[in-house]
C-alpha positions in Angstrom: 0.0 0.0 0.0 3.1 2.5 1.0 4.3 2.0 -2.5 1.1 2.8 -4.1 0.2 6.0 -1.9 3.8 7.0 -2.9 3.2 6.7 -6.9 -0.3 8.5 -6.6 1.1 10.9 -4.5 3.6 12.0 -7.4 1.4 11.4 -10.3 -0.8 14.5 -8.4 1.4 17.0 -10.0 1.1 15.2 -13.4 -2.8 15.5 -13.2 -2.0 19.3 -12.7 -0.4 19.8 -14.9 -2.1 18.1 -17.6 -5.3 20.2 -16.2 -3.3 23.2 -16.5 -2.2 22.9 -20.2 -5.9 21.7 -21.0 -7.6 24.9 -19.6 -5.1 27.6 -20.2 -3.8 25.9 -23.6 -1.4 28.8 -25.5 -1.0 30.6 -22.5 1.4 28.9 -20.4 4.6 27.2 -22.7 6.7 24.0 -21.6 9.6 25.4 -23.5 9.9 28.2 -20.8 8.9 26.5 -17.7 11.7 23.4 -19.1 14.5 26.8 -19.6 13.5 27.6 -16.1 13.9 24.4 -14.0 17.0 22.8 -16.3 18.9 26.7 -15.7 17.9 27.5 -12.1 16.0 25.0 -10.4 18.0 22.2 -11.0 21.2 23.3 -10.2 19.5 24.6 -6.8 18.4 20.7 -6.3 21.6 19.2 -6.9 23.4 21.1 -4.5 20.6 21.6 -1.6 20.5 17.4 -2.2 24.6 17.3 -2.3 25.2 19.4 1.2 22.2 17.8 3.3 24.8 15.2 4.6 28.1 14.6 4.8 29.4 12.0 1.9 31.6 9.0 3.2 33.9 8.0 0.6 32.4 4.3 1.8 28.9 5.2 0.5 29.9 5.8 -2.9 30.7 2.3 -3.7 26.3 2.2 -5.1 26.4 4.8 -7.7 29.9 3.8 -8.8 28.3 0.7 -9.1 25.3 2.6 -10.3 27.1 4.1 -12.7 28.8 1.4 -14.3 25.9 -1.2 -15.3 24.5 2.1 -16.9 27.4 2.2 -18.8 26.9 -1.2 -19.8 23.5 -0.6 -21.0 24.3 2.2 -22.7 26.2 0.9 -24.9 23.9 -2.1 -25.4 20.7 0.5 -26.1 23.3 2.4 -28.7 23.7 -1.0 -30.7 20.3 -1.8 -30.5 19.1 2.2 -32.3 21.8 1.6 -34.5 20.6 -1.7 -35.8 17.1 -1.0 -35.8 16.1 3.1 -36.6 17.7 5.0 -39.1 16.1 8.5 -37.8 19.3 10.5 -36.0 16.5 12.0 -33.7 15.3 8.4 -32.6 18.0 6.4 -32.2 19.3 9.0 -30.0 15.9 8.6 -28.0 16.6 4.7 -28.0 20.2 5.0 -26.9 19.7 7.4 -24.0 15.6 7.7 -22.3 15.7 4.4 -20.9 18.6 4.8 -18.9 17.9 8.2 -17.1 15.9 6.8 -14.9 13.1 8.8 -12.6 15.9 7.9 -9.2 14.7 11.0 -7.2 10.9 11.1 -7.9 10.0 8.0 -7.8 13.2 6.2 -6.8 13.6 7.7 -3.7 10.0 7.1 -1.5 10.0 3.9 -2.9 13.5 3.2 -1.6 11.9 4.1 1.6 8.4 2.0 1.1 10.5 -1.0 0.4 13.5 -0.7 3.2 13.0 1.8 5.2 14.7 5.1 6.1 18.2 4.2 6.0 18.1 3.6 2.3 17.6 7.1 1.8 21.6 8.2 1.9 22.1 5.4 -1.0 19.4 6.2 -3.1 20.0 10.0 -2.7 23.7 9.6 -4.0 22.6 7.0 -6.8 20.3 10.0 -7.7 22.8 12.5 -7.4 24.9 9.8 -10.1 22.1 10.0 -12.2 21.7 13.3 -12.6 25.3 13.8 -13.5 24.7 10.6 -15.9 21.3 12.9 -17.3 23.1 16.2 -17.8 26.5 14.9 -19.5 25.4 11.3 -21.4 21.5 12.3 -21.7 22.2 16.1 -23.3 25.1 14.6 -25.4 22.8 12.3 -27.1 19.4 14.4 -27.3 21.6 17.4 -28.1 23.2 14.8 -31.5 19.7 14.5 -32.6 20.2 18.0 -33.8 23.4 19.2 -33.1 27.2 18.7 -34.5 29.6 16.3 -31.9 31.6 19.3 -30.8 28.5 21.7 -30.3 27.0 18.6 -27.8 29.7 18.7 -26.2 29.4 22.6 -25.7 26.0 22.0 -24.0 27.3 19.9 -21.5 30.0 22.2 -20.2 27.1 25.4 -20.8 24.8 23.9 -18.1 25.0 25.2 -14.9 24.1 22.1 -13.0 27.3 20.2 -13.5 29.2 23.0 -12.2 26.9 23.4 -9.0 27.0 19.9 -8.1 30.9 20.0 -8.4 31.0 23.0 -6.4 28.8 21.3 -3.8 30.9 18.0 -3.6 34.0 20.5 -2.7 31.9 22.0 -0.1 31.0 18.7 1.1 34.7 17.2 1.1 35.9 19.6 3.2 33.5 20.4 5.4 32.2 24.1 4.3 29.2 24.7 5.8 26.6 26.9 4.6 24.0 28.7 6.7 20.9 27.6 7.6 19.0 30.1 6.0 20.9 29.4 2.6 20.3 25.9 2.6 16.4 26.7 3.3 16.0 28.8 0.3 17.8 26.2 -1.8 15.4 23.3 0.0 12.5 25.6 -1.3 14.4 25.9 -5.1 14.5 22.3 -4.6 11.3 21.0 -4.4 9.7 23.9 -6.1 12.0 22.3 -9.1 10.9 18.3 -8.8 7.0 19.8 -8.6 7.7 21.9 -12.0 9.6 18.9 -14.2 6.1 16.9 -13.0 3.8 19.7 -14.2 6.0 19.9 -17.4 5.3 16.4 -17.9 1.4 16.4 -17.5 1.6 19.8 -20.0 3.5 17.7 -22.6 0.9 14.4 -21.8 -2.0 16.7 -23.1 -0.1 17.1 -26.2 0.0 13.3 -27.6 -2.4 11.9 -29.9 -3.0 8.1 -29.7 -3.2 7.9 -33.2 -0.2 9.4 -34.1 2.1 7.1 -31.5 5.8 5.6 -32.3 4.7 2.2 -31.1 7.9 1.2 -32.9 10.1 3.6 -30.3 7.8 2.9 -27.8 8.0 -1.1 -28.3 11.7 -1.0 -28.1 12.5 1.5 -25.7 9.9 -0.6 -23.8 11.5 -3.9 -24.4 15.1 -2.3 -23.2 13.7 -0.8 -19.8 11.7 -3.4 -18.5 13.7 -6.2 -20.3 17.0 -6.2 -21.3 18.3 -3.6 -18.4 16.9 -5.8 -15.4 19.1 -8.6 -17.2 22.2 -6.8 -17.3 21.5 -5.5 -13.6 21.1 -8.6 -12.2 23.9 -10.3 -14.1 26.3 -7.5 -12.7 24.9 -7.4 -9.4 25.3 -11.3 -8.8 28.6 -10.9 -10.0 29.8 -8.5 -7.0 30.8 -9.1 -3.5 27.6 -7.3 -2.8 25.8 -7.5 0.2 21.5 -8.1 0.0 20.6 -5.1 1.3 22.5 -2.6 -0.9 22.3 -5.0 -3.8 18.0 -4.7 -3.5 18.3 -0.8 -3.5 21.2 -0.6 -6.6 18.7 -3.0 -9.0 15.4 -1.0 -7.8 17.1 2.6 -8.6 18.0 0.8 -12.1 14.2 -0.5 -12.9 12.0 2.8 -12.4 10.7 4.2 -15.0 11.7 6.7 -17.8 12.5 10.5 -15.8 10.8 13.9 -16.9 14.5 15.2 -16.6 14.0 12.9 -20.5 11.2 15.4 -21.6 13.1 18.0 -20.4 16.5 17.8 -22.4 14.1 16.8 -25.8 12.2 19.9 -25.2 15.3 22.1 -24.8 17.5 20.3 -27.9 14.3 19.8 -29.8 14.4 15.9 -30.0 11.0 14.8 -30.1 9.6 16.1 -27.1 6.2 14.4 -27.8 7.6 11.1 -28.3 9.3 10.9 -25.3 6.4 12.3 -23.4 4.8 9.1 -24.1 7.4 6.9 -23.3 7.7 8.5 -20.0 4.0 8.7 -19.8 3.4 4.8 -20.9 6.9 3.3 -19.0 5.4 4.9 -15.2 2.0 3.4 -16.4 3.6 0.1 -17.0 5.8 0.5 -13.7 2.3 0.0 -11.5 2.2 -3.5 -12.4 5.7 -4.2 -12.9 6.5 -2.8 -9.3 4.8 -6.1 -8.0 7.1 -8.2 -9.8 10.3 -6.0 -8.6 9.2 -6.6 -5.1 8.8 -10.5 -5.3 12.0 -10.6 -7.3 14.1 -8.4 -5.0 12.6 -10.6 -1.9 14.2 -13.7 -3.0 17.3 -12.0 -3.6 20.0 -13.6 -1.4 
């Protein structure tokens, strides 16, 4: 039931915003509330989320671990566009949605649903990997769908969320503290920035038209999410000196669904912001179900 209440919960925003877009339709854009959270609320996020607690080198061993296996898939989703979709746009959709994966949202209460408080240090700083892995990988790709190699690589460095988070892990290494009433403004920035990207998202959900649907992108982004990642995951995870605990929380940050940061980054480089809408929109739908499976599967983990 806690895992439920926590989905609802977050899909609240999505309604709203959905709602929103329907009744006030030309008068409020995505494209500027998207410029707004990636260029100020984000970056506020990441480093309210990087100097809440202090970071022992011991609890980095999940996202490095995080980290790698999304590698791994990475490189498996980039073979699989490549084989299959000659569009530049879509195969960078294919190579990249499924595996920024919705690890604050979403990631996060379930964490705590499923094992309690003290998973929240891990899954913070797998989501904290994430979003590193979302603003370097994730723009590279969805900036290639319409942008040269060396101009993707100038939206990286032009963000201002990598260079936050940086600035907050030096902060956090040695032990600068900020005041109180700094870190509460940038707790408000924070939240007020999750809220938005699930607005944005119900916005861009008012926008697709069953009948004009990629099922083909939606089949095998689909297929590669709820298929072929839990695969490698598991392989990789059974392969390390990993204890159950951590283990369970590493494999369920991996399986959630598809992140609005995904409509975000299409919106801004102009890479089918539609399209991935639904993916996001059709992967969390999919996730209610599949959630029941995760939690039978990561019970018999040993």
């Amino acid at each position: 039931m806690d895992i439920f209440l926590s989905i609802i919960a977050v899909y609240i925003f999505i309604l709203l915003g959905f709602l929103a877009k329907k009744m006030l339709k030309e008068d409020i854009q995505e494209k500027s509330l998207v410029v707004l959270t990636i260029y100020f609320l984000q970056p506020m996020l990441t480093f309210w989320g990087l100097s809440t607690k202090k970071i022992d080198t011991a609890m980095l061993q999940s996202p490095l671990y995080f980290v790698m296996i999304i590698f791994i898939c990475t490189v498996c989703s980039f073979l699989i566009a490549s084989t299959f979709f000659k569009d530049k746009k879509e195969r960078s959709i294919i190579t990249v949605s499924s595996v920024i994966s919705n690890t604050g949202n979403l990631g996060i209460p379930l964490g705590i649903a499923l094992f309690g408080e003290a998973s929240i240090i891990y899954t913070t700083l797998i989501n904290v990997a994430n979003i590193f892995i979302s603003y370097t990988i994730g723009v590279y790709f969805y900036s290639r769908g319409s942008f040269s190699f060396r101009d993707s690589i100038k939206n990286i460095v032009k963000l201002p969320l990598i260079w936050f988070a940086l600035l907050a892990l030096i902060f956090n290494f040695n032990d600068i503290t900020m005041h109180k009433s700094i870190l509460y403004s940038l707790q408000m920035g924070a939240y007020a920035g999750m809220v938005l990207q699930l607005i944005i998202f119900g916005m861009y959900l008012y926008s697709i038209k069953l009948k004009e649907l990629n099922k083909k992108l939606l089949l095998h982004v689909s297929l590669i999410k709820f298929i072929l990642i839990p695969i490698i995951s598991f392989i990789v995870l059974s392969s390390l000196e990993l204890d159950r605990y951590m283990m369970q929380i590493i494999l369920l940050e991996l399986l959630v669904p598809l992140a609005v940061t995904n409509i975000n980054l299409s919106s801004l480089y102009n890479c089918k912001p539609i399209d991935v809408t639904s993916l996001v929109f059709f992967t969390s739908l999919f996730f209610i179900p599949y959630i029941v499976l995760i939690s039978l599967l990561l019970e018999h983990i040993k």
